[in-house]
C-alpha positions as CSV (number, residue, x, y, z in Angstrom):
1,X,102.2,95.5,97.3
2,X,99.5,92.4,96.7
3,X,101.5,89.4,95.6
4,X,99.9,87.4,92.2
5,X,98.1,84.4,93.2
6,X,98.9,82.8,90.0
7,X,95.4,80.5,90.6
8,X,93.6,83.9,90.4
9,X,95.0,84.8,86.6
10,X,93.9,83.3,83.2
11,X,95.6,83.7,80.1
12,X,94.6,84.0,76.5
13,X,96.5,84.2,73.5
14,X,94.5,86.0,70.2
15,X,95.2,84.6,67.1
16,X,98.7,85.3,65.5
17,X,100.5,85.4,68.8
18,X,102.0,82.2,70.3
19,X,103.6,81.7,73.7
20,X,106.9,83.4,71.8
21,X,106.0,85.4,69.1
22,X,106.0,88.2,67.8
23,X,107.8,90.8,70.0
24,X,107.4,94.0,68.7
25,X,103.7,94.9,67.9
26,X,102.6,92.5,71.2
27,X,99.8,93.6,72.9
28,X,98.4,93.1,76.2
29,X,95.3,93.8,77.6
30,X,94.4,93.2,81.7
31,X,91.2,93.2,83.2
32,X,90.0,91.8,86.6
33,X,86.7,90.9,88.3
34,X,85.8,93.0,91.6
35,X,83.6,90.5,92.8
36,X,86.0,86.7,92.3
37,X,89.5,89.1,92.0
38,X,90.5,86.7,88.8
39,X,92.7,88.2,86.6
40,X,92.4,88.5,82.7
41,X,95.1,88.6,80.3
42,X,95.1,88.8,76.7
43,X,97.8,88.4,74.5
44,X,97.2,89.4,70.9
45,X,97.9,92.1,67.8
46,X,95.4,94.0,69.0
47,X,94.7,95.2,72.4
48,X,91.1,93.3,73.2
49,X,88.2,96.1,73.5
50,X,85.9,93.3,73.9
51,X,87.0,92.7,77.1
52,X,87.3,96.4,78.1
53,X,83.9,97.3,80.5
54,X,82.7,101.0,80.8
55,X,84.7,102.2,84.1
56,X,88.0,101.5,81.9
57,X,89.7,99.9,84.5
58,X,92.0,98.3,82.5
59,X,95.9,98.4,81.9
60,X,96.9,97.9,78.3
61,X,100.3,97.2,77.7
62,X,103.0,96.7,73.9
63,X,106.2,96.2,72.9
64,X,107.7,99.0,71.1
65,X,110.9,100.4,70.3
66,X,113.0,103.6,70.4
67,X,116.2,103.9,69.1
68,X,115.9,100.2,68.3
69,X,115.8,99.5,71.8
70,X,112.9,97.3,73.1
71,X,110.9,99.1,75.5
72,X,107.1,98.3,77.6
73,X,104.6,101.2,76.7
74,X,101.8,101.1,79.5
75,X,98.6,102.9,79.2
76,X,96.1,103.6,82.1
77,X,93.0,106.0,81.7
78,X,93.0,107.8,84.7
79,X,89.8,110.4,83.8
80,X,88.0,112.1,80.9
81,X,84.5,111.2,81.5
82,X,85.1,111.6,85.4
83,X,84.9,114.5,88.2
84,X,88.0,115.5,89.6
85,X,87.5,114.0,93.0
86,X,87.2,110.4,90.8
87,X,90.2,111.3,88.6
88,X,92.4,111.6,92.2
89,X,90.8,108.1,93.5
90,X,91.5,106.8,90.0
91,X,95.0,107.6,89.8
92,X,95.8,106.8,93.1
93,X,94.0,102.9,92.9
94,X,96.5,102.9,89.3
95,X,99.5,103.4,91.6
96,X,99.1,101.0,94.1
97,X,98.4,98.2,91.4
98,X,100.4,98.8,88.6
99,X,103.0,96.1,90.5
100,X,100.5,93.6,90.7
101,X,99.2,94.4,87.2
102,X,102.7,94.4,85.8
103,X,103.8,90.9,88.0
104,X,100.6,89.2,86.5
105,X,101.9,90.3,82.6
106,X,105.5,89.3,83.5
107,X,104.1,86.2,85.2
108,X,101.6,85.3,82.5
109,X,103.7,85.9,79.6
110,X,106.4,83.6,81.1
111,X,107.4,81.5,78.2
112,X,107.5,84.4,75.9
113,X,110.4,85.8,78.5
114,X,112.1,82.6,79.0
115,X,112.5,83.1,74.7
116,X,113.7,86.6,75.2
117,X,115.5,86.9,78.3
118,X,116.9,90.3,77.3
119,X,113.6,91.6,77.7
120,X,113.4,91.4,81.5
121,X,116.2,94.5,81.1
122,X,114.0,96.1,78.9
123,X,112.4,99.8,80.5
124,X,109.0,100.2,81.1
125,X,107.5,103.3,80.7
126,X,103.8,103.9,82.3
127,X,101.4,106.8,80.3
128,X,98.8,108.0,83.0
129,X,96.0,109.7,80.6
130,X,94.1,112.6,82.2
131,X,92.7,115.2,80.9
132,X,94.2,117.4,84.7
133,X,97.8,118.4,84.5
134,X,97.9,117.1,88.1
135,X,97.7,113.1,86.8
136,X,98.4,113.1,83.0
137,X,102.0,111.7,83.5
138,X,104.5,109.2,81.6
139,X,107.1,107.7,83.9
140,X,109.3,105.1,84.0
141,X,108.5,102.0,86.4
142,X,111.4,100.0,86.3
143,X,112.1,96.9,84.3
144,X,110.2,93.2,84.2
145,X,112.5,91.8,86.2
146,X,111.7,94.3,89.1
147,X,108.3,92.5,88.5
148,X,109.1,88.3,88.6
């Protein structure tokens, strides 16, 4: 697993979020650069689809809960507009970095943890969207503090 360089990850909070607030109904949204291998981060309401490009490479990530338990719902868009062979490449570049994706949230988000501490216990549960049986999965990944 690729460790965060935490020099490589830049954080922005949307407008009625602070470093602490709210929980439920958080949102984040991660997106990278190929070409410098920055990390993005947004923190807001709303997921940010401004930031989203065209190959959908992004990982998208809220607080919910169930059974008034606090859970991480994590959504990655393996295919739909791809061949199979890209679906298969797709799913399998999601897999190895999901951890790194998941470190930089836990990592960027720090202060909003350090508020909630309970929330490091807290499940997360990863929705691979394909339109092939094969990779449309949900599945658990652990907890945040698997990811600090």
């Amino acid at each position: 697993m690729k460790r965060l360089n935490p020099d490589k990850l830049y954080v922005e909070y949307r407008p009625d979020v602070t470093k602490t607030e709210p929980v439920i109904s958080r949102k984040y949204t991660l997106t990278h650069s190929d070409i410098t291998a920055d990390l993005f981060l947004t923190i807001g309401l709303q997921f940010a689809y401004d930031k989203i490009n065209p190959m959908r490479d992004e990982v998208l990530a809220e607080w919910r809960t169930y059974n008034g338990n606090p859970f991480l719902y994590v959504y990655v868009y393996v295919d739909g507009q791809f061949e199979p062979l890209v679906s298969s490449i797709r799913d399998g570049i999601f897999r190895r970095e999901l951890p790194l994706a998941l470190e930089a949230i836990r990592y960027g988000d720090n202060s909003f943890f350090a508020a909630h501490p309970d929330l490091d216990n807290a499940p997360i549960w990863i929705y691979f969207d394909s339109t092939n049986p094969d990779y449309n999965r949900f599945e658990y990944w652990g907890t945040l503090k698997d990811y600090k």
